[in-house]
C-alpha positions as CSV (number, residue, x, y, z in Angstrom):
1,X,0.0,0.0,0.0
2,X,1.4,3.0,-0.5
3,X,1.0,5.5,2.1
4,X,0.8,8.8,0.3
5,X,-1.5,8.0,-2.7
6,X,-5.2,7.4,-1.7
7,X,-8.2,7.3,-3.3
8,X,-10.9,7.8,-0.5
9,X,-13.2,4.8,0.6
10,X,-11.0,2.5,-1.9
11,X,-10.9,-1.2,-1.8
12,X,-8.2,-2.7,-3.7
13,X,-8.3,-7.1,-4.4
14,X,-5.6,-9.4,-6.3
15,X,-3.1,-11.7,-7.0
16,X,0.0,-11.3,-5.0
17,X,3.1,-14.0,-6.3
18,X,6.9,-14.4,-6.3
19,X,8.8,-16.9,-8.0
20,X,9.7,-19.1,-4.6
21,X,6.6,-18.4,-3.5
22,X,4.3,-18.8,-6.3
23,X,0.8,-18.6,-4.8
24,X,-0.7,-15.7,-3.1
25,X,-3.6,-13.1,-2.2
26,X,-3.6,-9.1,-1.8
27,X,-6.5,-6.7,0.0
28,X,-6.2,-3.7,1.3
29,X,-9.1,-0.7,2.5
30,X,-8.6,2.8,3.3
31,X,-11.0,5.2,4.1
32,X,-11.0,9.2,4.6
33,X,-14.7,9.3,6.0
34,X,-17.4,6.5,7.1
35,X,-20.6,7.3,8.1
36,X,-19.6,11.2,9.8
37,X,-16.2,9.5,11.2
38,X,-13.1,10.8,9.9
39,X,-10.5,7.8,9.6
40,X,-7.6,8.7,7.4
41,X,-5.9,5.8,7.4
42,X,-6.1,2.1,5.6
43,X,-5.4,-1.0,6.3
44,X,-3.7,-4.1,3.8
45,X,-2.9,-7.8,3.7
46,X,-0.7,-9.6,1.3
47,X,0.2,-13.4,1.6
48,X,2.6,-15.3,-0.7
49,X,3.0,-18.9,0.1
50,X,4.1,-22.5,-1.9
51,X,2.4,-26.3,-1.4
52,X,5.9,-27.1,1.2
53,X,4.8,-24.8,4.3
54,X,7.0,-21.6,3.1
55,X,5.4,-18.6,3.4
56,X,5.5,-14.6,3.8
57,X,2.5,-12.8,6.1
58,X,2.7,-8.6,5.3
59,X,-0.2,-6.6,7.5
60,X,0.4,-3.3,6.8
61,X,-1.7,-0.4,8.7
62,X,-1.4,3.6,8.1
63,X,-2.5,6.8,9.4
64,X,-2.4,9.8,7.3
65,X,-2.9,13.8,8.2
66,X,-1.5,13.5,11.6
67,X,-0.1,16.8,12.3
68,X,0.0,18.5,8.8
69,X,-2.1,18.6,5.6
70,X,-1.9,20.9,2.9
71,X,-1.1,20.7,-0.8
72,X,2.2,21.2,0.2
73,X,3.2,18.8,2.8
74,X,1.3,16.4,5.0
75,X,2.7,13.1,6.8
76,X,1.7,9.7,8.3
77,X,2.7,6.9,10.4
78,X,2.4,2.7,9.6
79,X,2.8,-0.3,11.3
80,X,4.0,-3.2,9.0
81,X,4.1,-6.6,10.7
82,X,6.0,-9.5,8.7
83,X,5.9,-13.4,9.1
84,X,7.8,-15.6,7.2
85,X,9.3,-19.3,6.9
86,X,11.4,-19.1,4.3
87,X,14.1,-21.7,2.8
88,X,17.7,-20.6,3.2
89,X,19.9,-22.8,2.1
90,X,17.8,-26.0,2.5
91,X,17.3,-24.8,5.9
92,X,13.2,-23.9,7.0
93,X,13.7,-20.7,8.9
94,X,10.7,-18.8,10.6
95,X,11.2,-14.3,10.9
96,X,8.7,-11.6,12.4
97,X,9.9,-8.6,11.1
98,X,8.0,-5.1,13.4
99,X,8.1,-2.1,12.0
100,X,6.9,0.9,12.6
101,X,7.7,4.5,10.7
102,X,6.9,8.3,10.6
103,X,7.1,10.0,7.1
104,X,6.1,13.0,5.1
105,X,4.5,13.6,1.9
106,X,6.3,16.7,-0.2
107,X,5.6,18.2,-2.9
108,X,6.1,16.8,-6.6
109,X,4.4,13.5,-5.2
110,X,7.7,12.8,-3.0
111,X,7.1,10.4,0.0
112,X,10.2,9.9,2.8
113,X,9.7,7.8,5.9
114,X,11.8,6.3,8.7
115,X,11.8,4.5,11.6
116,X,12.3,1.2,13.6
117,X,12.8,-2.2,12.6
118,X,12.1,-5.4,15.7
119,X,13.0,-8.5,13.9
120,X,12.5,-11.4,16.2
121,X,11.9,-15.3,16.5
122,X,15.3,-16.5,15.7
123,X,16.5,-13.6,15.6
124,X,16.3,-10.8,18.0
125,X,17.3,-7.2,16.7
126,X,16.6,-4.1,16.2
127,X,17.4,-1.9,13.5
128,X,17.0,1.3,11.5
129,X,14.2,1.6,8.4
130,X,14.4,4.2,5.9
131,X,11.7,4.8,3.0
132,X,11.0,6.5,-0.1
133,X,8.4,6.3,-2.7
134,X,8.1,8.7,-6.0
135,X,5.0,8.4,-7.9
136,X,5.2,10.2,-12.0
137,X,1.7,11.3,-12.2
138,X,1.8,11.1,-16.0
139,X,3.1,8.0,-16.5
140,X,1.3,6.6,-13.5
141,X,3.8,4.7,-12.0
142,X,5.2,4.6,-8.5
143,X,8.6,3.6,-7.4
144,X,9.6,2.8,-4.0
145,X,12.4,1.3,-1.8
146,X,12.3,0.6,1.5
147,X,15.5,-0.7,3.3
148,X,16.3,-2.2,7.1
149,X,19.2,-1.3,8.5
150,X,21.4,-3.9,11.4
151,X,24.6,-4.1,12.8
152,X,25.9,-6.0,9.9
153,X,23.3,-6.7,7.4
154,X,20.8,-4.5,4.8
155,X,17.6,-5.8,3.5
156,X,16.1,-4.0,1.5
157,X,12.9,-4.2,-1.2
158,X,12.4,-1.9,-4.5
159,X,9.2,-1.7,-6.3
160,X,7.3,-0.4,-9.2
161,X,3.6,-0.3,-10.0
162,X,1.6,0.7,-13.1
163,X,-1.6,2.0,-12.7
164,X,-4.3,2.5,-15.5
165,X,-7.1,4.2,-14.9
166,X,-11.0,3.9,-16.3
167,X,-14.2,6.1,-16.1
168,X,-15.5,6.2,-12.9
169,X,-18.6,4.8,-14.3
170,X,-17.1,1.3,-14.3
171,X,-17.2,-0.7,-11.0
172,X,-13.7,-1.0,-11.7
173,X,-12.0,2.7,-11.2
174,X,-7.9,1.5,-11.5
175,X,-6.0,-1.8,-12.4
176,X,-2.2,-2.1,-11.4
177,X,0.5,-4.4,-12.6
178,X,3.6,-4.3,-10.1
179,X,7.1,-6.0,-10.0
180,X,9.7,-5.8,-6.5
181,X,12.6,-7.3,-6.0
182,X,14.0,-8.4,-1.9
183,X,16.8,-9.1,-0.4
184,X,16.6,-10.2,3.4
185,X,18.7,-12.0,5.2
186,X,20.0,-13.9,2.5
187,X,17.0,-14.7,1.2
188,X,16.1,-13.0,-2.4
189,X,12.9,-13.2,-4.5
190,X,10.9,-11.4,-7.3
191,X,7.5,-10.7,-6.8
192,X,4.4,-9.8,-8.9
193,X,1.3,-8.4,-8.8
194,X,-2.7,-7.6,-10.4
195,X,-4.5,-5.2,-9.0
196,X,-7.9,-4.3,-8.9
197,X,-9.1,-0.9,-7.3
198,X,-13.0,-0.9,-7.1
């Protein structure tokens, strides 16, 4: 989900897949106003997983228009919780990643984030995250990378989505096609997506 590009009271369904992890769902919400509530934030789920137990669990939840919005400059926070059992080396290894981030929105569609980064189970550390995301309105594509810093290791993940758009008298308002690449602890896949925004 991309935390500085909504379309109010969205709902987005699809296929979410990487090429070790072949199979796999994606949903997310977000909402400026129900009812006479106002929400500002969204909520998303993506899950990748094979037929040998392997998997990778991504709940990502944002807030948006915290302390500033204008056309200028406004800002959020997310929480993005990560579970995985991954192969490594013919080894089954199991990761929760927390992570948790403030970031602002600039102008020229410019998003910059950063935070902290608990990854547990096995392994207990915490690190530095840093975030970017750049979205060319006339193309309609967004690029973003997103990288954890530890003592001695970076992961990282770089992605890029293109978005067509139809009349909004179709049920179905956007489609997106989207392609990241990850490196985490050793561990490196290509992932794919379809999109639907309704």
């Amino acid at each position: 989900m991309a935390t500085w590009c909504y379309i109010p009271n969205s709902l987005e369904l699809g296929y979410s897949g990487a090429t070790k992890l072949p199979l796999g769902l994606y949903s997310s919400y977000s909402a400026t106003i129900i009812g006479k509530t106002k929400i500002n934030g969204g909520a998303s789920i993506q899950y990748n997983f094979d037929n040998n137990g392997f998997h990778h669990l991504n709940l990502h939840i944002a807030k948006w228009n915290i302390f500033h919005k204008d056309s200028n400059l406004s800002d959020f926070v997310a929480y993005n919780y990560q579970n995985r059992i991954l192969d490594i080396n013919d080894t089954k290894n199991k990761f929760e990643n927390h992570q948790v981030k403030y970031g602002l929105n600039l102008k020229k569609n410019l998003g910059i984030g950063a935070g902290l980064d608990y990854l547990s189970r096995d392994y207990d550390k915490i690190g530095g995250y840093l975030y970017a995301t750049k979205w060319f309105s006339k193309a309609n594509i967004s690029a973003t990378i997103s990288t954890s810093l530890f003592n001695n290791r970076i992961n990282y993940k770089t992605k890029i989505f293109k978005a067509i758009d139809f009349n909004n008298r179709f049920i179905i308002n956007r489609i997106s096609f989207g392609i990241a690449y990850e490196e985490f602890m050793e561990y490196k896949d290509l992932y794919f997506s379809f999109i639907i925004l309704i």
